[in-house]
Every structure is written in C-alpha cells, then in structure tokens.
N, C-alpha and C positions, 0 to 999 in steps of 0.2 A: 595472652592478649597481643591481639598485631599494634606493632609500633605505628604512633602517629606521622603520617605522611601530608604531604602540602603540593601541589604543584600549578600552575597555570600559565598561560599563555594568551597576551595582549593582542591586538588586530593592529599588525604594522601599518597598516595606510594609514594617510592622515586625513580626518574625516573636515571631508568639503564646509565649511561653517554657510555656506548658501542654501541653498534648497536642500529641506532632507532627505535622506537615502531612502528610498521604499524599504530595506531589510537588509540589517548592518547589524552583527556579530558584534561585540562589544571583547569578550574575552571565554577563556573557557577554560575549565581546572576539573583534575582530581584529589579526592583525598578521604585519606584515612582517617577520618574523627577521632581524636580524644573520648574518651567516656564523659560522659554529661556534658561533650561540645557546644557550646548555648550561642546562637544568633540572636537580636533581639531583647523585647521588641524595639523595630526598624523599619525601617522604609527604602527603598528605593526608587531610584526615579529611570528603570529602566523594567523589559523582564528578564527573569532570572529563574530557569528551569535547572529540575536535580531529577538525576535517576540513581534511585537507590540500588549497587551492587549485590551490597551484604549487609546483615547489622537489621537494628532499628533504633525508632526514634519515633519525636511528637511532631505534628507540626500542628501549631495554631492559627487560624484565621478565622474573622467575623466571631473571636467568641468561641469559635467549637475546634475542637483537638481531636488528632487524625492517627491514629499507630500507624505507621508507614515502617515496610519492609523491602524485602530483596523483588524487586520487580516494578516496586510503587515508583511516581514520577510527583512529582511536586512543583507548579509554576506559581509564581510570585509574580504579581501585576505592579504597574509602576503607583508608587503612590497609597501601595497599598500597607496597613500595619499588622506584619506577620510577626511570627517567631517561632523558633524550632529548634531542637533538643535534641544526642542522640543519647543512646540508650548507655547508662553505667556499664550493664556486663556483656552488653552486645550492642556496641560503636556503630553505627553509618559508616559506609563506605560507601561513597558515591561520584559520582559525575555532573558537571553544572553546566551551563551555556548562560551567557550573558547576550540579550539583544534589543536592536530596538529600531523604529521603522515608522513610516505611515502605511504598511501593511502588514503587522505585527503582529496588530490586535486579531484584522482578519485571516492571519495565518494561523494564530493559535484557536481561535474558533472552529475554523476549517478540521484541526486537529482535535477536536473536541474537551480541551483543554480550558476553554476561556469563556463557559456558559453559567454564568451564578455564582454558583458554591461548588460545582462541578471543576476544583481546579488540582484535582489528583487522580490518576488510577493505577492501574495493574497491568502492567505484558506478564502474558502467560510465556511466554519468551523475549527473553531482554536479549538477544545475541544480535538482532539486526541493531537495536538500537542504539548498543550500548557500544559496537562498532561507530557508527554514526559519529555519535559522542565524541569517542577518539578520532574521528578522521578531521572534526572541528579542531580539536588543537593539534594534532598535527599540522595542518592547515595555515593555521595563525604561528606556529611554531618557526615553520618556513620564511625565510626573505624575499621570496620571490614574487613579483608586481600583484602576481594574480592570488595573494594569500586570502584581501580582501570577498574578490570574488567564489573562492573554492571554499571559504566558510557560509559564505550565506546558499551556496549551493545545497552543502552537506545538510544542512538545518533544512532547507525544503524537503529535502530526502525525509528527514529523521518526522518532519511533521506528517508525511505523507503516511508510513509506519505507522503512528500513532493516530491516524483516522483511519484507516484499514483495522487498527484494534479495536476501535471504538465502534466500528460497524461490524465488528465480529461480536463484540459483548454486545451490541443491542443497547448501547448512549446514546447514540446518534439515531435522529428522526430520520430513518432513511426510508421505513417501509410506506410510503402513501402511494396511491394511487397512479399519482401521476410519475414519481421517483420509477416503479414499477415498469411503466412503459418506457420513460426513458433507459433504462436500463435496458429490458427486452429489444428495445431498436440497437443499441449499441454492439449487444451479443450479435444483434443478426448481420450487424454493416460489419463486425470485425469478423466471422466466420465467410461469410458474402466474400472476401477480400481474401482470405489465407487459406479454403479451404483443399486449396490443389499443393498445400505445404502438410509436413505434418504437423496437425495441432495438439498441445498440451491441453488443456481445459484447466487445469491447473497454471501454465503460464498464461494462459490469454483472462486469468483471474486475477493476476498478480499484474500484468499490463492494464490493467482497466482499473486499477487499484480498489479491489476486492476481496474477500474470502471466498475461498471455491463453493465452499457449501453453502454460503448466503444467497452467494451468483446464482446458484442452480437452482437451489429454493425457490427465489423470484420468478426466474427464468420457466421456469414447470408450472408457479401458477399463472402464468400469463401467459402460456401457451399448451400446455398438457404434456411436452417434452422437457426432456433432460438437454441439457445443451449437446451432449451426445450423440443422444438418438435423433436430434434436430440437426449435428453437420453428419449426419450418414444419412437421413432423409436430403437433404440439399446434394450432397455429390451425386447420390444416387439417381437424384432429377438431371444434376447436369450433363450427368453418362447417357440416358436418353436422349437429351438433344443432341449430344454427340453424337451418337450412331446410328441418328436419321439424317443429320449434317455432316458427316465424318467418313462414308463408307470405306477408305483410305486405310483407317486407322484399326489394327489389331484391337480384339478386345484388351490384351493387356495394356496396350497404348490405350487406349479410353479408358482404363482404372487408375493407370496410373497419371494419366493427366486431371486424373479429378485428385488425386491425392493417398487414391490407393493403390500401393503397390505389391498385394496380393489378388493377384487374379484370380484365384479361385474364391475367394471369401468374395470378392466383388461379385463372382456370378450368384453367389450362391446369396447374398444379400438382395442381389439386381432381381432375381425372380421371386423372393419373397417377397418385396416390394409392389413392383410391377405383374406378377405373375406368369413371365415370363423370363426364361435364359436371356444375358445378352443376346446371342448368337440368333436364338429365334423370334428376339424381337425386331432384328435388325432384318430377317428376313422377311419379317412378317411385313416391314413396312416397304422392302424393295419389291414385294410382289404385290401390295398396292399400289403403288407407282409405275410397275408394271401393266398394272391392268385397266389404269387412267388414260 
C-alpha cells in the first residue's frame, strides 16, 4: 500500500475585497488517500475539481453514488452537499484545483462539467490534464507577482482539454445544424489562410479546439470532402490562377507557393484535377491570349 501523502499550494496574491475577479484559483494540492479517506458530508462555498491518478473511490451527489477511478474528474459546485470516499484496498490518488469567479460557472459549463448531474467523467488520456493540474500549483507555488495570473491561465487550458473531451465522447450538443456550418466556415477561413504553409489537419484540430475525426466527420458531411481533399482542391485552384497571372514563375515556384513542395505530385495532382498538365495549361491559356 503507498504511503499517505498531503500537499498543496495557496494563491499568494491577495484577493481585491472590491469587485470580483472573473476566475481566481483559490488553491491547489495532491495526495495520496488514506484507505477509506472520507470528506463529508460538506459543503463549500467555492468549486473544487479532482482528477483521479490512481485508486478508487465513491463520490456522492443529489443522492446517487459515482465509482470513480484513474481518468474520472469530479467538480463540486459551491453550496452544494457532496461527500466522497476512497476505496479501502485501492486509495485515490488524485489532483484538486480550488476556484471561484463570476465566470466560473460558465467556464465549467463550457468544459462540460457543470450541466445537471453531468458533474464527472472520463479522459481516455489524463496526461494533458493531469500536467495542467501540476502547472496550477506550481504556479501558486511560485512568489512571483504573476502567480495569480499563470494559475487562472493554466485552468483555462485544463477546461479547454476537458471540452475537447467532451466533444470527443459525444456530451456536448455540438452536432446541430447550425454548430455544423459554423464549423464548416471556420475549417474553410483557417485552410483559406495557411494553405501556402504545411498543414497538419491534425494541428489545425487541435487549434480550433477539436478532435480530428469529429472535425472531419462534420466537415465531409457539409461538404462531401475530407478536409484533405478540400485543402488540395483549394491550392490546386490557387496554382491555376497562378499561371494565368504568374507567367514568371516556374511551375515549381507555383507548387510551391501554394504550399506544395513536390513538383511532380503537384503536376500530377494539377491534371487530374483540371485535366490538364501545369505546363499545358499555362500554354493553353498564352495562346489564347495570343490569338485575342
């Protein structure tokens, strides 16, 4: 059995008693549970989220009792009367954040943590979050002026995380209609923008705070492409205009200023496309111009 551990870390600034802070970190710890660690029942008058390491445990709210284990996260709302247990032969080991705000509430919503009875779930990988976690007290750990601000940072981070999961598991109402197009516009103004860079499809999912295969799901039914095959359709348009505007420029200069920088997979894409070679479409259109 791993020995019981304790640790935490207060938010050295001292909080304004005037107008309240939009999102103010309270405190933040780890530790290693004792067997049958019992909180409760209690209340607080802030919230107070945990991400379960290792171990398990109960957690009770409204009445109904949760087995929570290594991945589970559990917020506590202000006010509200919880209680929670960890397990005799298999202890909690977890992470906690203490916070509180007049954007709090809708920070944790946002994270799909703070809708009903909806006030737990599951990462299929705790490594970004559970970093997070640790960079909060680190954070608060620190003397330095800006301790206050690099915790409530981190915690935007860590919610942001935790709605990207949530729109991976399919909690979050994200698929309507109109979600849908906004999304579709968003893929198109960020490829629109970077497609003369190389893109990841994978980072530009993670920048738009997405799952790549949610992204692309959407994406293909609101337009019948792969986000893929939609930025090689778009450079491929912009290499046309190139080298009816461009005669200057090498075909490799026009692949690679669209953002490819294999010229042969460019020509050989460019006439599957267009149904013709670079080289003879650029001809094709100087001896119309020619003959004008």
């Amino acid at each position: 059995m791993k020995p019981e551990t304790y640790r935490v870390a207060s938010n050295p600034a001292i909080e304004n008693s005037g107008e309240p802070s939009a999102l103010r970190v309270l405190f933040s710890g780890e530790s290693q549970t004792a067997p049958g660690h019992l909180l409760g029942p209690k209340v607080y008058d802030f919230y107070l989220m945990h991400l379960v390491l290792s171990g398990r445990g109960i957690f009770e709210l409204n009445g109904k009792s949760y087995e929570l284990e290594s991945g589970h996260t559990f917020l506590i709302k202000p006010g509200q009367l919880i209680r929670y247990e960890s397990d005799d032969a298999d202890p909690w080991h977890y992470r906690w954040i203490a916070f509180k705000g007049t954007e709090a509430t809708a920070l944790a919503a946002k994270a799909g943590l703070n809708t009903g009875d909806l006030q737990h779930n599951r990462l299929s990988d705790i490594r970004r979050a559970s970093t997070l976690y640790r960079c909060v007290f680190h954070a608060l750990s620190g003397e330095g002026n800006s301790a206050d601000l690099e915790a409530a940072g981190y915690l935007q981070l860590l919610m942001a995380a935790y709605r990207k999961a949530a729109i991976a598991a399919r909690r979050y109402p994200e698929e309507t209609e109109s979600h849908g197009e906004q999304l579709h516009q968003r893929v198109v103004r960020f490829l629109s923008a970077q497609y003369t860079h190389a893109v990841s499809i994978e980072a530009m999912a993670d920048s738009l705070g997405y799952n790549r295969a949610y992204l692309s799901r959407v994406f293909k039914k609101k337009t019948g492409l792969s986000p893929v095959s939609f930025l090689l359709r778009l450079r491929l348009d912009r290499a046309k205009l190139m080298l009816r505007e461009r005669p200057e420029l090498t075909v490799g200069q026009v692949a690679a200023s669209v953002g490819m920088q294999d010229a042969l997979y460019f020509s050989k894409q460019f006439k599957k496309q267009h149904g013709l070679s670079p080289i003879a479409y650029r001809q094709d259109i100087l001896g119309q111009q020619g003959d004008s």
